[in-house]
C-alpha positions in Angstrom: 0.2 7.8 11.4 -2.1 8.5 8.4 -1.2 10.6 5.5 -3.9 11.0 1.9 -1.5 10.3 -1.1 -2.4 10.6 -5.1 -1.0 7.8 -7.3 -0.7 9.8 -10.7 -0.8 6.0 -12.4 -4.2 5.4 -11.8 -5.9 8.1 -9.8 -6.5 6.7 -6.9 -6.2 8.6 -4.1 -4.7 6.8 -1.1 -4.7 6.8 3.0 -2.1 5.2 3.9 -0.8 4.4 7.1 3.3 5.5 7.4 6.2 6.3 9.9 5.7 9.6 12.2 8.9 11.9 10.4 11.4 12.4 12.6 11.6 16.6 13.6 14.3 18.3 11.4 17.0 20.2 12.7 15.8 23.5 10.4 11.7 22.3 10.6 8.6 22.6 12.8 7.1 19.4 14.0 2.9 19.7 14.0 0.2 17.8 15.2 -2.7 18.2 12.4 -6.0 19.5 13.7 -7.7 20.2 10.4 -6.9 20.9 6.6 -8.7 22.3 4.0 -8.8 20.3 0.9 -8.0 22.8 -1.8 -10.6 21.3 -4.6 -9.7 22.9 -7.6 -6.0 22.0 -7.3 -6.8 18.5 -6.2 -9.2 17.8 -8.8 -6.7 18.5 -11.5 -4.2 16.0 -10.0 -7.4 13.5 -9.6 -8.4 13.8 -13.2 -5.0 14.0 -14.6 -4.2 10.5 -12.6 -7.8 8.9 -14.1 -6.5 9.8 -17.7 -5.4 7.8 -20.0 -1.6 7.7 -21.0 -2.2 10.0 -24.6 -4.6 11.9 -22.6 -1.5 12.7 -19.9 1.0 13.6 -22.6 -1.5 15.9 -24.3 -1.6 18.1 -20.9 1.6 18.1 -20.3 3.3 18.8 -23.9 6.2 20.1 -22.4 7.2 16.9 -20.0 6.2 14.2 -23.8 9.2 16.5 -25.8 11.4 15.5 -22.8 10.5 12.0 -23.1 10.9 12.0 -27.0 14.3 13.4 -26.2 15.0 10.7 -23.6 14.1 8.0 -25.9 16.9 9.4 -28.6 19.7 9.3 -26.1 18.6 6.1 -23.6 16.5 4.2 -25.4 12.6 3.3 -26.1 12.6 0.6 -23.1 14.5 2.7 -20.3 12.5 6.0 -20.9 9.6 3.8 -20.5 11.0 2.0 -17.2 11.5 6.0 -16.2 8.4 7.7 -17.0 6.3 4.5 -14.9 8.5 5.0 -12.3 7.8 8.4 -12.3 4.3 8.3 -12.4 4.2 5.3 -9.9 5.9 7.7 -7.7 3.2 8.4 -5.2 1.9 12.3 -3.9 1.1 13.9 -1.0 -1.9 15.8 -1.1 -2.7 19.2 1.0 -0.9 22.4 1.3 -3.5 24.2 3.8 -2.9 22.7 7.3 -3.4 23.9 11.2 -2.0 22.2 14.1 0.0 23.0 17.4 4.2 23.0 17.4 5.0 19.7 19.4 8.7 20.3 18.8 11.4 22.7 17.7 14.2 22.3 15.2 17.3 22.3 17.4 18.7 24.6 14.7 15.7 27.1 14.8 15.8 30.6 16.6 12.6 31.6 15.0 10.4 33.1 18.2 7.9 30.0 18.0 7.2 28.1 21.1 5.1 24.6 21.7 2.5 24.3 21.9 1.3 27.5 19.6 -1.3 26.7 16.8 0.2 27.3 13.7 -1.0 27.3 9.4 1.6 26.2 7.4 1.8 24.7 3.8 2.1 21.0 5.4 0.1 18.2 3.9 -3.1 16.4 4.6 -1.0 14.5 7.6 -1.8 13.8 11.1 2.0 14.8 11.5 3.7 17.6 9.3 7.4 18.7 9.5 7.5 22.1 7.9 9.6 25.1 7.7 9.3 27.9 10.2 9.0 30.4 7.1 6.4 28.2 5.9 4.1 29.0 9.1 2.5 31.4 11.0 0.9 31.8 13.8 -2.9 31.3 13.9 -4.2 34.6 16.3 -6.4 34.0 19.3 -10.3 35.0 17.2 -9.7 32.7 14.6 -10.6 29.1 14.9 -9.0 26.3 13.3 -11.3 25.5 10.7 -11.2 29.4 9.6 -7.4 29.3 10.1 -7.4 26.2 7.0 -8.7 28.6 4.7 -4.9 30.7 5.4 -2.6 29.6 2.4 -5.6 29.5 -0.1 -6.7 33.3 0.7 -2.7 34.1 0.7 -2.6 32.7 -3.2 -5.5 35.3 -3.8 -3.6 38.2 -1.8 -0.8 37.5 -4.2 -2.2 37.9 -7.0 -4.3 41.1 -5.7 -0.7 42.4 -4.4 0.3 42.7 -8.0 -2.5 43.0 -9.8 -2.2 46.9 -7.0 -5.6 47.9 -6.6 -6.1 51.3 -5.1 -9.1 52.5 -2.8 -12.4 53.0 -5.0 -11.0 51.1 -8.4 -13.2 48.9 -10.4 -12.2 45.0 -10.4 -13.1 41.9 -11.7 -12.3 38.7 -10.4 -13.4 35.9 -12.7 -14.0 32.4 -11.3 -15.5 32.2 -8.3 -13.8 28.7 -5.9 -12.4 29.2 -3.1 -9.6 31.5 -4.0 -12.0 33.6 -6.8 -13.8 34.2 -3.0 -11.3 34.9 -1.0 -10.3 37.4 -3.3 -14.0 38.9 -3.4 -13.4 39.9 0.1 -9.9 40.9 0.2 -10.6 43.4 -3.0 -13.5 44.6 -1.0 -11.5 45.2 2.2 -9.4 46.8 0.2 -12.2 49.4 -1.0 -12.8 48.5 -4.4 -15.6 47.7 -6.8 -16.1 44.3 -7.1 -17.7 42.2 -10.3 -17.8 38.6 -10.1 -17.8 35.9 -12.9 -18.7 32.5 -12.8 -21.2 29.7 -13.8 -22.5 28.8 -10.7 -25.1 30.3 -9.2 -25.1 29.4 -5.2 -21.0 31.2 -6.3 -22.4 33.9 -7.4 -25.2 34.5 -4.7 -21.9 34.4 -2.0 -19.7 36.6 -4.1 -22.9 39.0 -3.4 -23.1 38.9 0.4 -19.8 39.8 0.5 -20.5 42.7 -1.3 -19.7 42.2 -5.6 -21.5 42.5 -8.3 -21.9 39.2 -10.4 -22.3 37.7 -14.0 -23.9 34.6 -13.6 -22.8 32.7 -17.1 -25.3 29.8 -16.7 -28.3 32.5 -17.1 -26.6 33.4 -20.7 -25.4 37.0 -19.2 -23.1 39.1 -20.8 -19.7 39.7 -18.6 -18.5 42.5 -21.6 -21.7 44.2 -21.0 -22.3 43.9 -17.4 -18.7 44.9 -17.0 -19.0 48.1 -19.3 -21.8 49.2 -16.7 -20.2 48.3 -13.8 -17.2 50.9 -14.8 -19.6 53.5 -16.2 -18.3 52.7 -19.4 -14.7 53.5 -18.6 -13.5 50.2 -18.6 -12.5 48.2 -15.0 -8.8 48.9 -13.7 -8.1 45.4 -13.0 -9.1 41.6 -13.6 -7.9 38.7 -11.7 -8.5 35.5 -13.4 -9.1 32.8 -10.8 -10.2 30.4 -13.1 -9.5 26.8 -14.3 -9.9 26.3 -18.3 -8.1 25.2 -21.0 -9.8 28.4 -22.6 -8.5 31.5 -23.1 -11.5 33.0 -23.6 -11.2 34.4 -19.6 -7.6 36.6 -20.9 -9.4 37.8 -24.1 -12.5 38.7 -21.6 -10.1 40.4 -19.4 -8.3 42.5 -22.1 -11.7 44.0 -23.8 -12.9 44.7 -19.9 -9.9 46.8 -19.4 -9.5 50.7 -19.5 -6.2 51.9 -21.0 -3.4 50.9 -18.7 -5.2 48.6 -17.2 -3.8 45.0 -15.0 -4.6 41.4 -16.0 -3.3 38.8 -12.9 -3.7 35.3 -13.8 -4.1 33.4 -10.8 -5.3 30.3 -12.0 -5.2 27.5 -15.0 -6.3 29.3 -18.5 -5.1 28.9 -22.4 -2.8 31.7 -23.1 -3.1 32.3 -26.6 -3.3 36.4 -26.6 -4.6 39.1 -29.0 -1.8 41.4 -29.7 -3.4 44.0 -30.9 -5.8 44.6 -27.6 -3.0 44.6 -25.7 -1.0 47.0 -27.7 -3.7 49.6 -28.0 -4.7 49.3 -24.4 -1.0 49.4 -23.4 -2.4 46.7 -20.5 -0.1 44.6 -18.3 -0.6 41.0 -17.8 0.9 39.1 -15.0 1.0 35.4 -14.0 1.2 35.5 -10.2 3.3 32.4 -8.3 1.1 31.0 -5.5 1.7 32.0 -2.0 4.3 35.1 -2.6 8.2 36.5 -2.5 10.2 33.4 -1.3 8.2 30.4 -2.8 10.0 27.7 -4.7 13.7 29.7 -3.3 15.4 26.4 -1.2 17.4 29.5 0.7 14.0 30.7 2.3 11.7 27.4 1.9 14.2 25.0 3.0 17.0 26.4 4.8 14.8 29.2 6.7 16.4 32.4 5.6 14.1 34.9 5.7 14.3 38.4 3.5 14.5 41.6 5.2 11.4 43.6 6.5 12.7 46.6 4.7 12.8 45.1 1.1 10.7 42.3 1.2 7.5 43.7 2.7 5.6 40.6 2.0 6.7 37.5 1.4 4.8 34.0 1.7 4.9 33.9 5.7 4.0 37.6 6.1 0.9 36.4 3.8 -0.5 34.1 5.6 0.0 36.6 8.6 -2.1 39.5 6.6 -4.8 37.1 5.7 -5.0 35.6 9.1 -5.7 39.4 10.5 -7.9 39.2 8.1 -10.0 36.6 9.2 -9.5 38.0 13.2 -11.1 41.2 12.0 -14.2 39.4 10.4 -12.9 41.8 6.8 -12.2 37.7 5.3 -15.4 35.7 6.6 -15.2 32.1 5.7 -17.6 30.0 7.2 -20.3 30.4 4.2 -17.4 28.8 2.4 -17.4 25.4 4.6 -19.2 22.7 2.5 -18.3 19.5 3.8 -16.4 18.3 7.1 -14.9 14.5 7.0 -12.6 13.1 9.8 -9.1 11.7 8.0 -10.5 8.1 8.8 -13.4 9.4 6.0 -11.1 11.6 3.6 -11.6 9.0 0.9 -15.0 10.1 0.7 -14.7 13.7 0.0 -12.2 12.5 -2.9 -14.4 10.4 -4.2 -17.1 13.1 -4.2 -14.9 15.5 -5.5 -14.0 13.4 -8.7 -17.5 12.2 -9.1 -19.0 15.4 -8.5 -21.5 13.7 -6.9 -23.2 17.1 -5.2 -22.2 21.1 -4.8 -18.9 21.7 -3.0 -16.5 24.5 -1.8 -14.4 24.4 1.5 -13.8 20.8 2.8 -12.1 20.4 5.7 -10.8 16.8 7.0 -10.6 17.0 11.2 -8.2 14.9 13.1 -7.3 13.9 16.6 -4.2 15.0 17.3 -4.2 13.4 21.2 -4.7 9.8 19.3 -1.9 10.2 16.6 0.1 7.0 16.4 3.9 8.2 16.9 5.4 5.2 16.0 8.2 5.6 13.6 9.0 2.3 12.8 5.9 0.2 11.4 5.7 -3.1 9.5 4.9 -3.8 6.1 3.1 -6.3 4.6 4.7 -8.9 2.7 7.0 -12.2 3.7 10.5 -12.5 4.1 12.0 -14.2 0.8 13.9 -17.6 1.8 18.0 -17.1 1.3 21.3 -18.1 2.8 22.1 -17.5 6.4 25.3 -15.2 4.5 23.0 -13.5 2.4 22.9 -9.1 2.7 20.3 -8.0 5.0 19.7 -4.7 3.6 19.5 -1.5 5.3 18.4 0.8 2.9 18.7 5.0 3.6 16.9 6.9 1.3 14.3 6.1 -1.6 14.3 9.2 -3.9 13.7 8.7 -7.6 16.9 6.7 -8.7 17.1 4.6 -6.0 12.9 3.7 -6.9 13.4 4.0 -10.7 16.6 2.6 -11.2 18.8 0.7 -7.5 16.2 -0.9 -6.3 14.6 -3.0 -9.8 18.6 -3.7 -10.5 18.9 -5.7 -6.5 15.7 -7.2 -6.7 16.4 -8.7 -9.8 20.1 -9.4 -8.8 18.3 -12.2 -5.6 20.3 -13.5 -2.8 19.6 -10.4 -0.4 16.6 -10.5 2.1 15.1 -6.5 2.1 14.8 -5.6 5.9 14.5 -2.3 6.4 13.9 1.1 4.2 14.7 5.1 6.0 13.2 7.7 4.3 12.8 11.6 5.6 8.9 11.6 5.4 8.2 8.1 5.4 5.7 8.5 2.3 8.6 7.3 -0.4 9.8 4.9 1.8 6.7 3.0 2.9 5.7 3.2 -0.9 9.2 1.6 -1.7 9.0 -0.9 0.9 5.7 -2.5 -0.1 6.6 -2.6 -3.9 10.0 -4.2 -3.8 9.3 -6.6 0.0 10.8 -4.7 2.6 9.4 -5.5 6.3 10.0 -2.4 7.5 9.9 1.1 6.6 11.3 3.7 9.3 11.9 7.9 9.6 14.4 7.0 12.2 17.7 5.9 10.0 19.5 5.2 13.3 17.5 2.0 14.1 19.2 0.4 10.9 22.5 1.2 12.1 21.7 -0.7 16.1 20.0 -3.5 14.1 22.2 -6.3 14.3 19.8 -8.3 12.1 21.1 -5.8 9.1 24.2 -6.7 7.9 24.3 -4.3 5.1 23.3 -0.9 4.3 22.8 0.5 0.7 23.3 4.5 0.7 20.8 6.6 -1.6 20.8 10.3 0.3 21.5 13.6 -1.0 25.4 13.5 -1.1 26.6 15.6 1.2 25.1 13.1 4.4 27.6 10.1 2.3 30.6 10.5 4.6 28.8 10.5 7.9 26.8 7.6 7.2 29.3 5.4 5.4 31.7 5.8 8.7 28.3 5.4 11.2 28.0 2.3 8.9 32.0 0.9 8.9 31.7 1.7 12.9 28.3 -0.5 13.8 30.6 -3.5 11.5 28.1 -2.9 8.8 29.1 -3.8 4.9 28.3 -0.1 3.2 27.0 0.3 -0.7 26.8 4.1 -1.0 25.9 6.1 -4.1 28.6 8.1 -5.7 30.2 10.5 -4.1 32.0 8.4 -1.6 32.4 12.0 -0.3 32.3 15.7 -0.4 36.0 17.0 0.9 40.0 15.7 1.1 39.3 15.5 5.2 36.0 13.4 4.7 38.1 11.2 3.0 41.0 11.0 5.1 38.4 9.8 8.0 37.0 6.5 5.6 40.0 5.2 4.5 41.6 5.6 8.3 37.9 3.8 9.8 38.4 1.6 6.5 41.3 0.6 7.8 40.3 -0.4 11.3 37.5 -2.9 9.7 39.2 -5.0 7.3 36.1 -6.9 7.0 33.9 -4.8 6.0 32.9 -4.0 2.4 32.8 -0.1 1.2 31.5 -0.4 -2.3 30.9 3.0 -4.1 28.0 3.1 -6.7 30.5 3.1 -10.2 28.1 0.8 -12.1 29.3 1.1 -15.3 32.8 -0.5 -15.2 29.8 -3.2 -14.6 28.2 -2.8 -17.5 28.4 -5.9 -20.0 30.0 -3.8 -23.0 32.8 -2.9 -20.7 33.0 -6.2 -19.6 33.2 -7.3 -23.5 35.3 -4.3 -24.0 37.9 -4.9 -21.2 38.2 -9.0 -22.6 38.9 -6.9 -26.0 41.8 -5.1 -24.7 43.5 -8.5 -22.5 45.7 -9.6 -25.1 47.0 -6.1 -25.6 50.1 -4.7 -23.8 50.4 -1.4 -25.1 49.4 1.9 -23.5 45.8 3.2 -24.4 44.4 6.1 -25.1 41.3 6.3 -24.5 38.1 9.7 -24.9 35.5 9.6 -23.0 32.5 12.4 -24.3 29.6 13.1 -22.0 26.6 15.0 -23.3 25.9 15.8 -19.8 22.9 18.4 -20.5 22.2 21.8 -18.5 21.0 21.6 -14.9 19.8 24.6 -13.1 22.2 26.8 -10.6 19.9 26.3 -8.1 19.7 22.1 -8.3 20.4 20.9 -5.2 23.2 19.1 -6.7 25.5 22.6 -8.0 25.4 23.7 -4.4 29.3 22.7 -3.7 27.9 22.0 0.2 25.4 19.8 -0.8 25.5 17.6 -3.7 29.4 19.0 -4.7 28.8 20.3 -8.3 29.4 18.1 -11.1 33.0 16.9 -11.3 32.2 15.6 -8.1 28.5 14.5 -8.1 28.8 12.8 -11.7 32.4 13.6 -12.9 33.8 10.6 -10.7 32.0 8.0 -12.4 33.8 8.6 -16.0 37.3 9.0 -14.0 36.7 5.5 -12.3 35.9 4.2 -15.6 38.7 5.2 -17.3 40.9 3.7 -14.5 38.9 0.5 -14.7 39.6 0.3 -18.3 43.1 1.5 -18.1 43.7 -1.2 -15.3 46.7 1.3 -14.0 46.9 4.0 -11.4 46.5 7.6 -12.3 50.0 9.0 -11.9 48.5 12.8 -13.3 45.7 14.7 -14.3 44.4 17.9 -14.2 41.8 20.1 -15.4 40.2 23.0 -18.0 36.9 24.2 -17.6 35.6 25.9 -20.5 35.4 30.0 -20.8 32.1 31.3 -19.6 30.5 28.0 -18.8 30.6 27.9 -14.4 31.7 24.0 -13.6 29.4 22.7 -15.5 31.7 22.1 -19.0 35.0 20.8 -18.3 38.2 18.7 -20.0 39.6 15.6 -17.5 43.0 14.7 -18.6 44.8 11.7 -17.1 47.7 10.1 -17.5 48.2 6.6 -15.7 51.2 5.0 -14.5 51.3 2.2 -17.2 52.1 5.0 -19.7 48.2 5.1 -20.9 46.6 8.6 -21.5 42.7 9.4 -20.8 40.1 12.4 -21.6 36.8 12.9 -20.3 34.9 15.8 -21.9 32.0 16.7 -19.9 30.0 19.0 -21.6 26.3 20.8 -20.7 26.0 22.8 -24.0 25.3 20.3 -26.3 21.4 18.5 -27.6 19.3 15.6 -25.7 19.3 14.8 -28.8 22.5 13.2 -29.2 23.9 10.3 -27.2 24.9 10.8 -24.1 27.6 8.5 -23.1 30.3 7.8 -25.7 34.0 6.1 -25.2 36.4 5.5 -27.9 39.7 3.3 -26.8 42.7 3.4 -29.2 45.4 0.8 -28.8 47.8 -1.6 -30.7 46.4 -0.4 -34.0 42.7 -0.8 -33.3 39.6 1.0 -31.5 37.1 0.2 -29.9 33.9 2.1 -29.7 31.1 2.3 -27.2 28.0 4.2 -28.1 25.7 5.3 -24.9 26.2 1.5 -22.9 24.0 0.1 -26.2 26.5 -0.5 -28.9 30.2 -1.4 -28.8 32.2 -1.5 -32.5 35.8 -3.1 -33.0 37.8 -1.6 -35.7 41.1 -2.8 -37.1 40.6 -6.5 -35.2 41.3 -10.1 -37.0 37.5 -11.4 -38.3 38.0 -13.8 -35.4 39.3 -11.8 -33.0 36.1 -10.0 -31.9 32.2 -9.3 -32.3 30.6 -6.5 -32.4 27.5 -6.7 -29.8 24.4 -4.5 -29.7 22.4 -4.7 -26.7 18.5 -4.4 -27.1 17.9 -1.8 -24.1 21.0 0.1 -22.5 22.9 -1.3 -19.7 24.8 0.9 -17.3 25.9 -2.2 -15.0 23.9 -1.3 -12.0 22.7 -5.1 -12.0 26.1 -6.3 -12.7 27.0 -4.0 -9.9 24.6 -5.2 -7.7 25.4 -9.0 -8.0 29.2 -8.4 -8.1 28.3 -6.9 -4.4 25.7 -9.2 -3.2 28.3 -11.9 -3.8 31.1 -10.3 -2.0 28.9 -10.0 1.1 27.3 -13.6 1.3 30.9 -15.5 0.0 33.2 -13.1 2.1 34.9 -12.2 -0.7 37.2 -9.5 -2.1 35.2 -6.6 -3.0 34.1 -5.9 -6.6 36.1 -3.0 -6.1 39.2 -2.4 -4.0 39.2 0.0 -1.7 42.4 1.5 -2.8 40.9 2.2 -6.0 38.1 3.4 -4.8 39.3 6.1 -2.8 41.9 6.8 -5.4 39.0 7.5 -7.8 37.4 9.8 -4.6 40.8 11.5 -4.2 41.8 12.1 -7.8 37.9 13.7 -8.4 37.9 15.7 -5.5 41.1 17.2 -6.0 40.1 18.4 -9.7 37.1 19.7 -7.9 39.2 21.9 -6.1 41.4 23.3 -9.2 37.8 23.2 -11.2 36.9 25.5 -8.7 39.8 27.9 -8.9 39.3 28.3 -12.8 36.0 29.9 -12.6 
């Protein structure tokens, strides 16, 4: 199937052919029959792409201080590795599509049937999995190129909701695209007074047939002036900024336009910088409204389906898109003078190409599809050949391609060799198609369980969201597969108990658990250190672990496990690697008022060694991250963030101190040590006993984590 993608390197804008997703259990499955290209959005992402590297940072000033503050704790070469990753990482375009329901989630009760047309917030895709909370139904009147316009005009309702304009008020909507328009006719359905503001002319001549005033800016009018008539010099009650500047000459415009009391709603892109003093003698309130309404960006609504209640969420995004599209049924939202352009997907490039040339006048483009001649394939090939290796080399399986397993797993096997790449699952297909034709897969797939009944793949590497680990590490041991799988091994003490007893059934079978760092070659250097040396260590272990948000995927204890669990583990494996001893004890102290997110690990290990990991979220990116001090026999040892390690108190022979030029967490130590195992037949890089004692030990601090908050 074909999907339009935005490479934020380069600016190109992409159709790319990719696997059909697979329907999710809590997700509509829609066959695309048009989509509205939303031109002022898109643009942005087009032009921002097309820039330079200085002329990224200096629109985003935000995202360059996290990069400075990357480069102080990893390094100048990994944050650089990271941010080209990152913006290598390619987009989906489109949030304003129409189609009909050709399946169900089988966990969804929602009242939707197939076959219904149906806008939702799905990309420009000939297939679109999307949430039922995301959708609505498209009513009999309106057709599906109207029906396109949906998510747009529910942005502009939005903003109008809380901007709360009452029948007969004076407002102003400045910038005139397509949401500036939609709003136009909403506020006028609504019963106001309408002024318009923009540059363009043919803009301003629509704004008028659907019944505003306008300013029209390239004819050197006055919007002060012409607004202080339009409001019989009382000043207009409202202002909706709809506009896309760097300026913020539209806010300053809006604040002398006002009447006492009066509301400012940014829609759109505009400076910010704000005249106190206006403000303060108008007493006016200013708003920044969030696109489509009550429930956007909340994973409980968007992605799990939970809707609000009727009684005290009157409108939230999916009741939107339901006023606008009675709207549009009752002719009060007309948007067919809107339609500019039409292109079939095949021709999409061309609208992008006019859009960032600005080759002639635009508005509403909508790309038309074929929905009867959608290729549902959801395994394709990739182009590329099959690197020669050894007839006992790893055929990888891979399951998931987020950003670590792009930015970080996948560069660490490539360069590790020995492994032919065969297959790559992804949810979408987008990430993993992109994936697969940057690092030589030959396939890319939606449908994960085709790498499991391949008996070409004799190994599967594990990058999913944590909580899916357990299942597919025992669907993996079962079809006699060798399993790498990200940390956690697991979420839960039963999840556990189920590995190591299917472990135990398939001897010869590898379970290797992502601890890359024991790999790293200043552990490796530290560990020959500490050979000659018979006496118990004591070793601290300080992580400067930084805040994440509550809502993270990864703090939801269902999940991703929280973070003893989803990060905790790697420091307690690598104090039991370095220890080289069982952990007889441990146990746990979170710190006063700080959730699970700031915690003391102590262990105590069976050769009379003692361990401490302090994992800490209130401290500065601006100090290492990573730091391990080991005393023992009268000397330390000292490991700066996996880039410096320091002897003290050793003989001048007895040992070097080695500075790496970039930082080196192990993962391509790691990923040799296993590549190795796999094509020799030999012992894993890590046994399994240790690994699951690691797993066990970690989970069961989760638990009294858990308790002391």
């Amino acid at each position: 199937m074909k999907q339009i993608l935005q490479n934020l390197k380069n600016g190109a804008t992409e159709l790319i052919d990719k696997p059909c997703p697979l329907p999710s259990r809590h997700q509509l499955f829609i066959k695309t029959s048009a989509s509205l290209v939303s031109a002022g959005t898109e643009r942005m992402l087009i032009d921002f792409g097309k820039g330079n590297y200085l002329q990224k940072a200096r629109q985003q000033p935000d995202k360059v201080k996290m990069v400075i503050d990357k480069i102080k704790t990893d390094g100048l070469m990994p944050t650089i590795d990271s941010v080209f990753a990152k913006l290598d990482t390619p987009l989906p375009l489109g949030y304003c599509n129409v189609g009909r329901i050709a399946e169900i989630g089988s966990a969804l009760d929602t009242g939707f049937k197939v076959g219904e047309r149906v806008v939702s917030n799905g990309n420009h895709a000939e297939v679109v999995s999307v949430s039922p909370n995301l959708c609505a139904r498209v009513p009999h009147p309106v057709s599906d190129e109207a029906a396109t316009f949906t998510v747009v005009g529910a942005i502009a309702l939005q903003g109008i909701r809380l901007a709360q304009p009452n029948l007969g008020e004076y407002f102003v909507v400045t910038g005139l695209g397509l949401i500036g328009l939609l709003a136009v006719q909403i506020l006028v359905a609504n019963g106001c007074q309408v002024l318009g503001i923009d540059f363009d002319s043919s803009k301003c001549a629509l704004a008028q047939s659907f019944g505003a005033q306008t300013v029209d800016l390239s004819k050197g009018e006055d919007p002060l002036k012409a607004a202080q008539v339009f409001s019989h010099d009382r000043g207009v009650d409202g202002v909706l900024i709809t506009a896309s500047t760097k300026s913020s000459e539209p806010v300053m415009q809006a604040a002398a336009m006002c009447r006492k009391r009066g509301r400012i709603v940014l829609v759109g892109v505009t400076g910010l910088e704000l005249s106190r003093t206006i403000f303060y003698e108008k007493e006016l309130s200013f708003q920044v409204s969030c696109s489509y309404g009550p429930g956007r960006y909340d994973p409980e609504y968007e992605d799990k389906a939970q809707d609000y209640p009727f009684a005290y969420v009157r409108w939230t995004e999916q009741r939107n898109f339901e006023a606008v599209l009675d709207l549009m049924a009752s002719g009060k939202i007309d948007v067919s003078p809107l339609i500019t352009h039409r292109f079939s997907i095949e021709e999409a490039k061309k609208a992008y190409v006019m859009i960032a040339d600005n080759t002639e006048p635009f508005i509403g483009i909508v790309l038309t599809y074929s929905p009867d001649q959608v290729d549902m394939r959801r395994t394709i090939a990739l182009p590329g050949k099959d690197e020669a290796v050894a007839a006992s080399a790893p055929v990888i399986g891979m399951i998931g391609a987020g950003g670590y397993a792009g930015g970080v797993l996948l560069p660490a096997m490539k360069k590790a060799g020995g492994a032919r790449f065969a297959a790559i699952s992804s949810s979408t297909g987008v990430s993993g198609t992109h994936l697969g034709k940057k690092f030589g897969f030959a396939t890319s797939t939606t449908d994960t369980d085709t790498l499991f009944a391949d008996p070409a793949i004799n190994t599967l590497v594990i990058t999913t969201r944590h909580n899916s680990h357990a299942a597919m590490v025992k669907k993996g041991l079962a079809a006699g597969k060798h399993v790498f799988v990200e940390k956690p091994l697991c979420l839960t003490l039963d999840e556990l108990a189920e590995i190591e007893t299917l472990a135990a059934d398939h001897p010869k079978q590898l379970v290797m658990v992502g601890f890359n760092r024991r790999f790293s070659p200043l552990i490796v250097a530290l560990r020959q250190a500490l050979a000659s040396m018979s006496e118990p260590k004591a070793m601290i272990m300080t992580v400067n672990a930084g805040a994440i948000p509550m809502d993270h995927w990864t703090q939801d204890p269902k999940v991703g496990g929280g973070r003893m669990i989803g990060e905790g583990c790697h420091f307690i494996d690598l104090l039991r690697h370095v220890a080289g001893s069982p952990i007889a004890s441990f146990e746990v102290t979170a710190m006063a008022g700080a959730s699970r997110d700031s915690f003391s690990v102590n262990l105590g290990f069976a050769d009379g060694s003692i361990g401490t990991v302090h994992y800490l979220a209130n401290g500065t990116k601006a100090y290492p991250k990573e730091r391990l001090e080991v005393f023992c026999g009268g000397r330390i040892l000292h490991l700066d963030n996996f880039k410096t390690l320091k002897g003290y108190g050793f003989p001048k022979k007895g040992f070097k101190n080695v500075r790496l030029w970039r930082q080196d967490k192990g993962q391509l130590g790691q990923m040799k040590a296993f590549f190795q195992a796999v094509a020799q037949g030999a012992v894993a890089p890590i046994g399994r006993d240790e690994i699951f004692e690691v797993s066990r030990v970690t989970l069961e601090l989760a638990e009294r984590l858990a308790k002391e908050v």
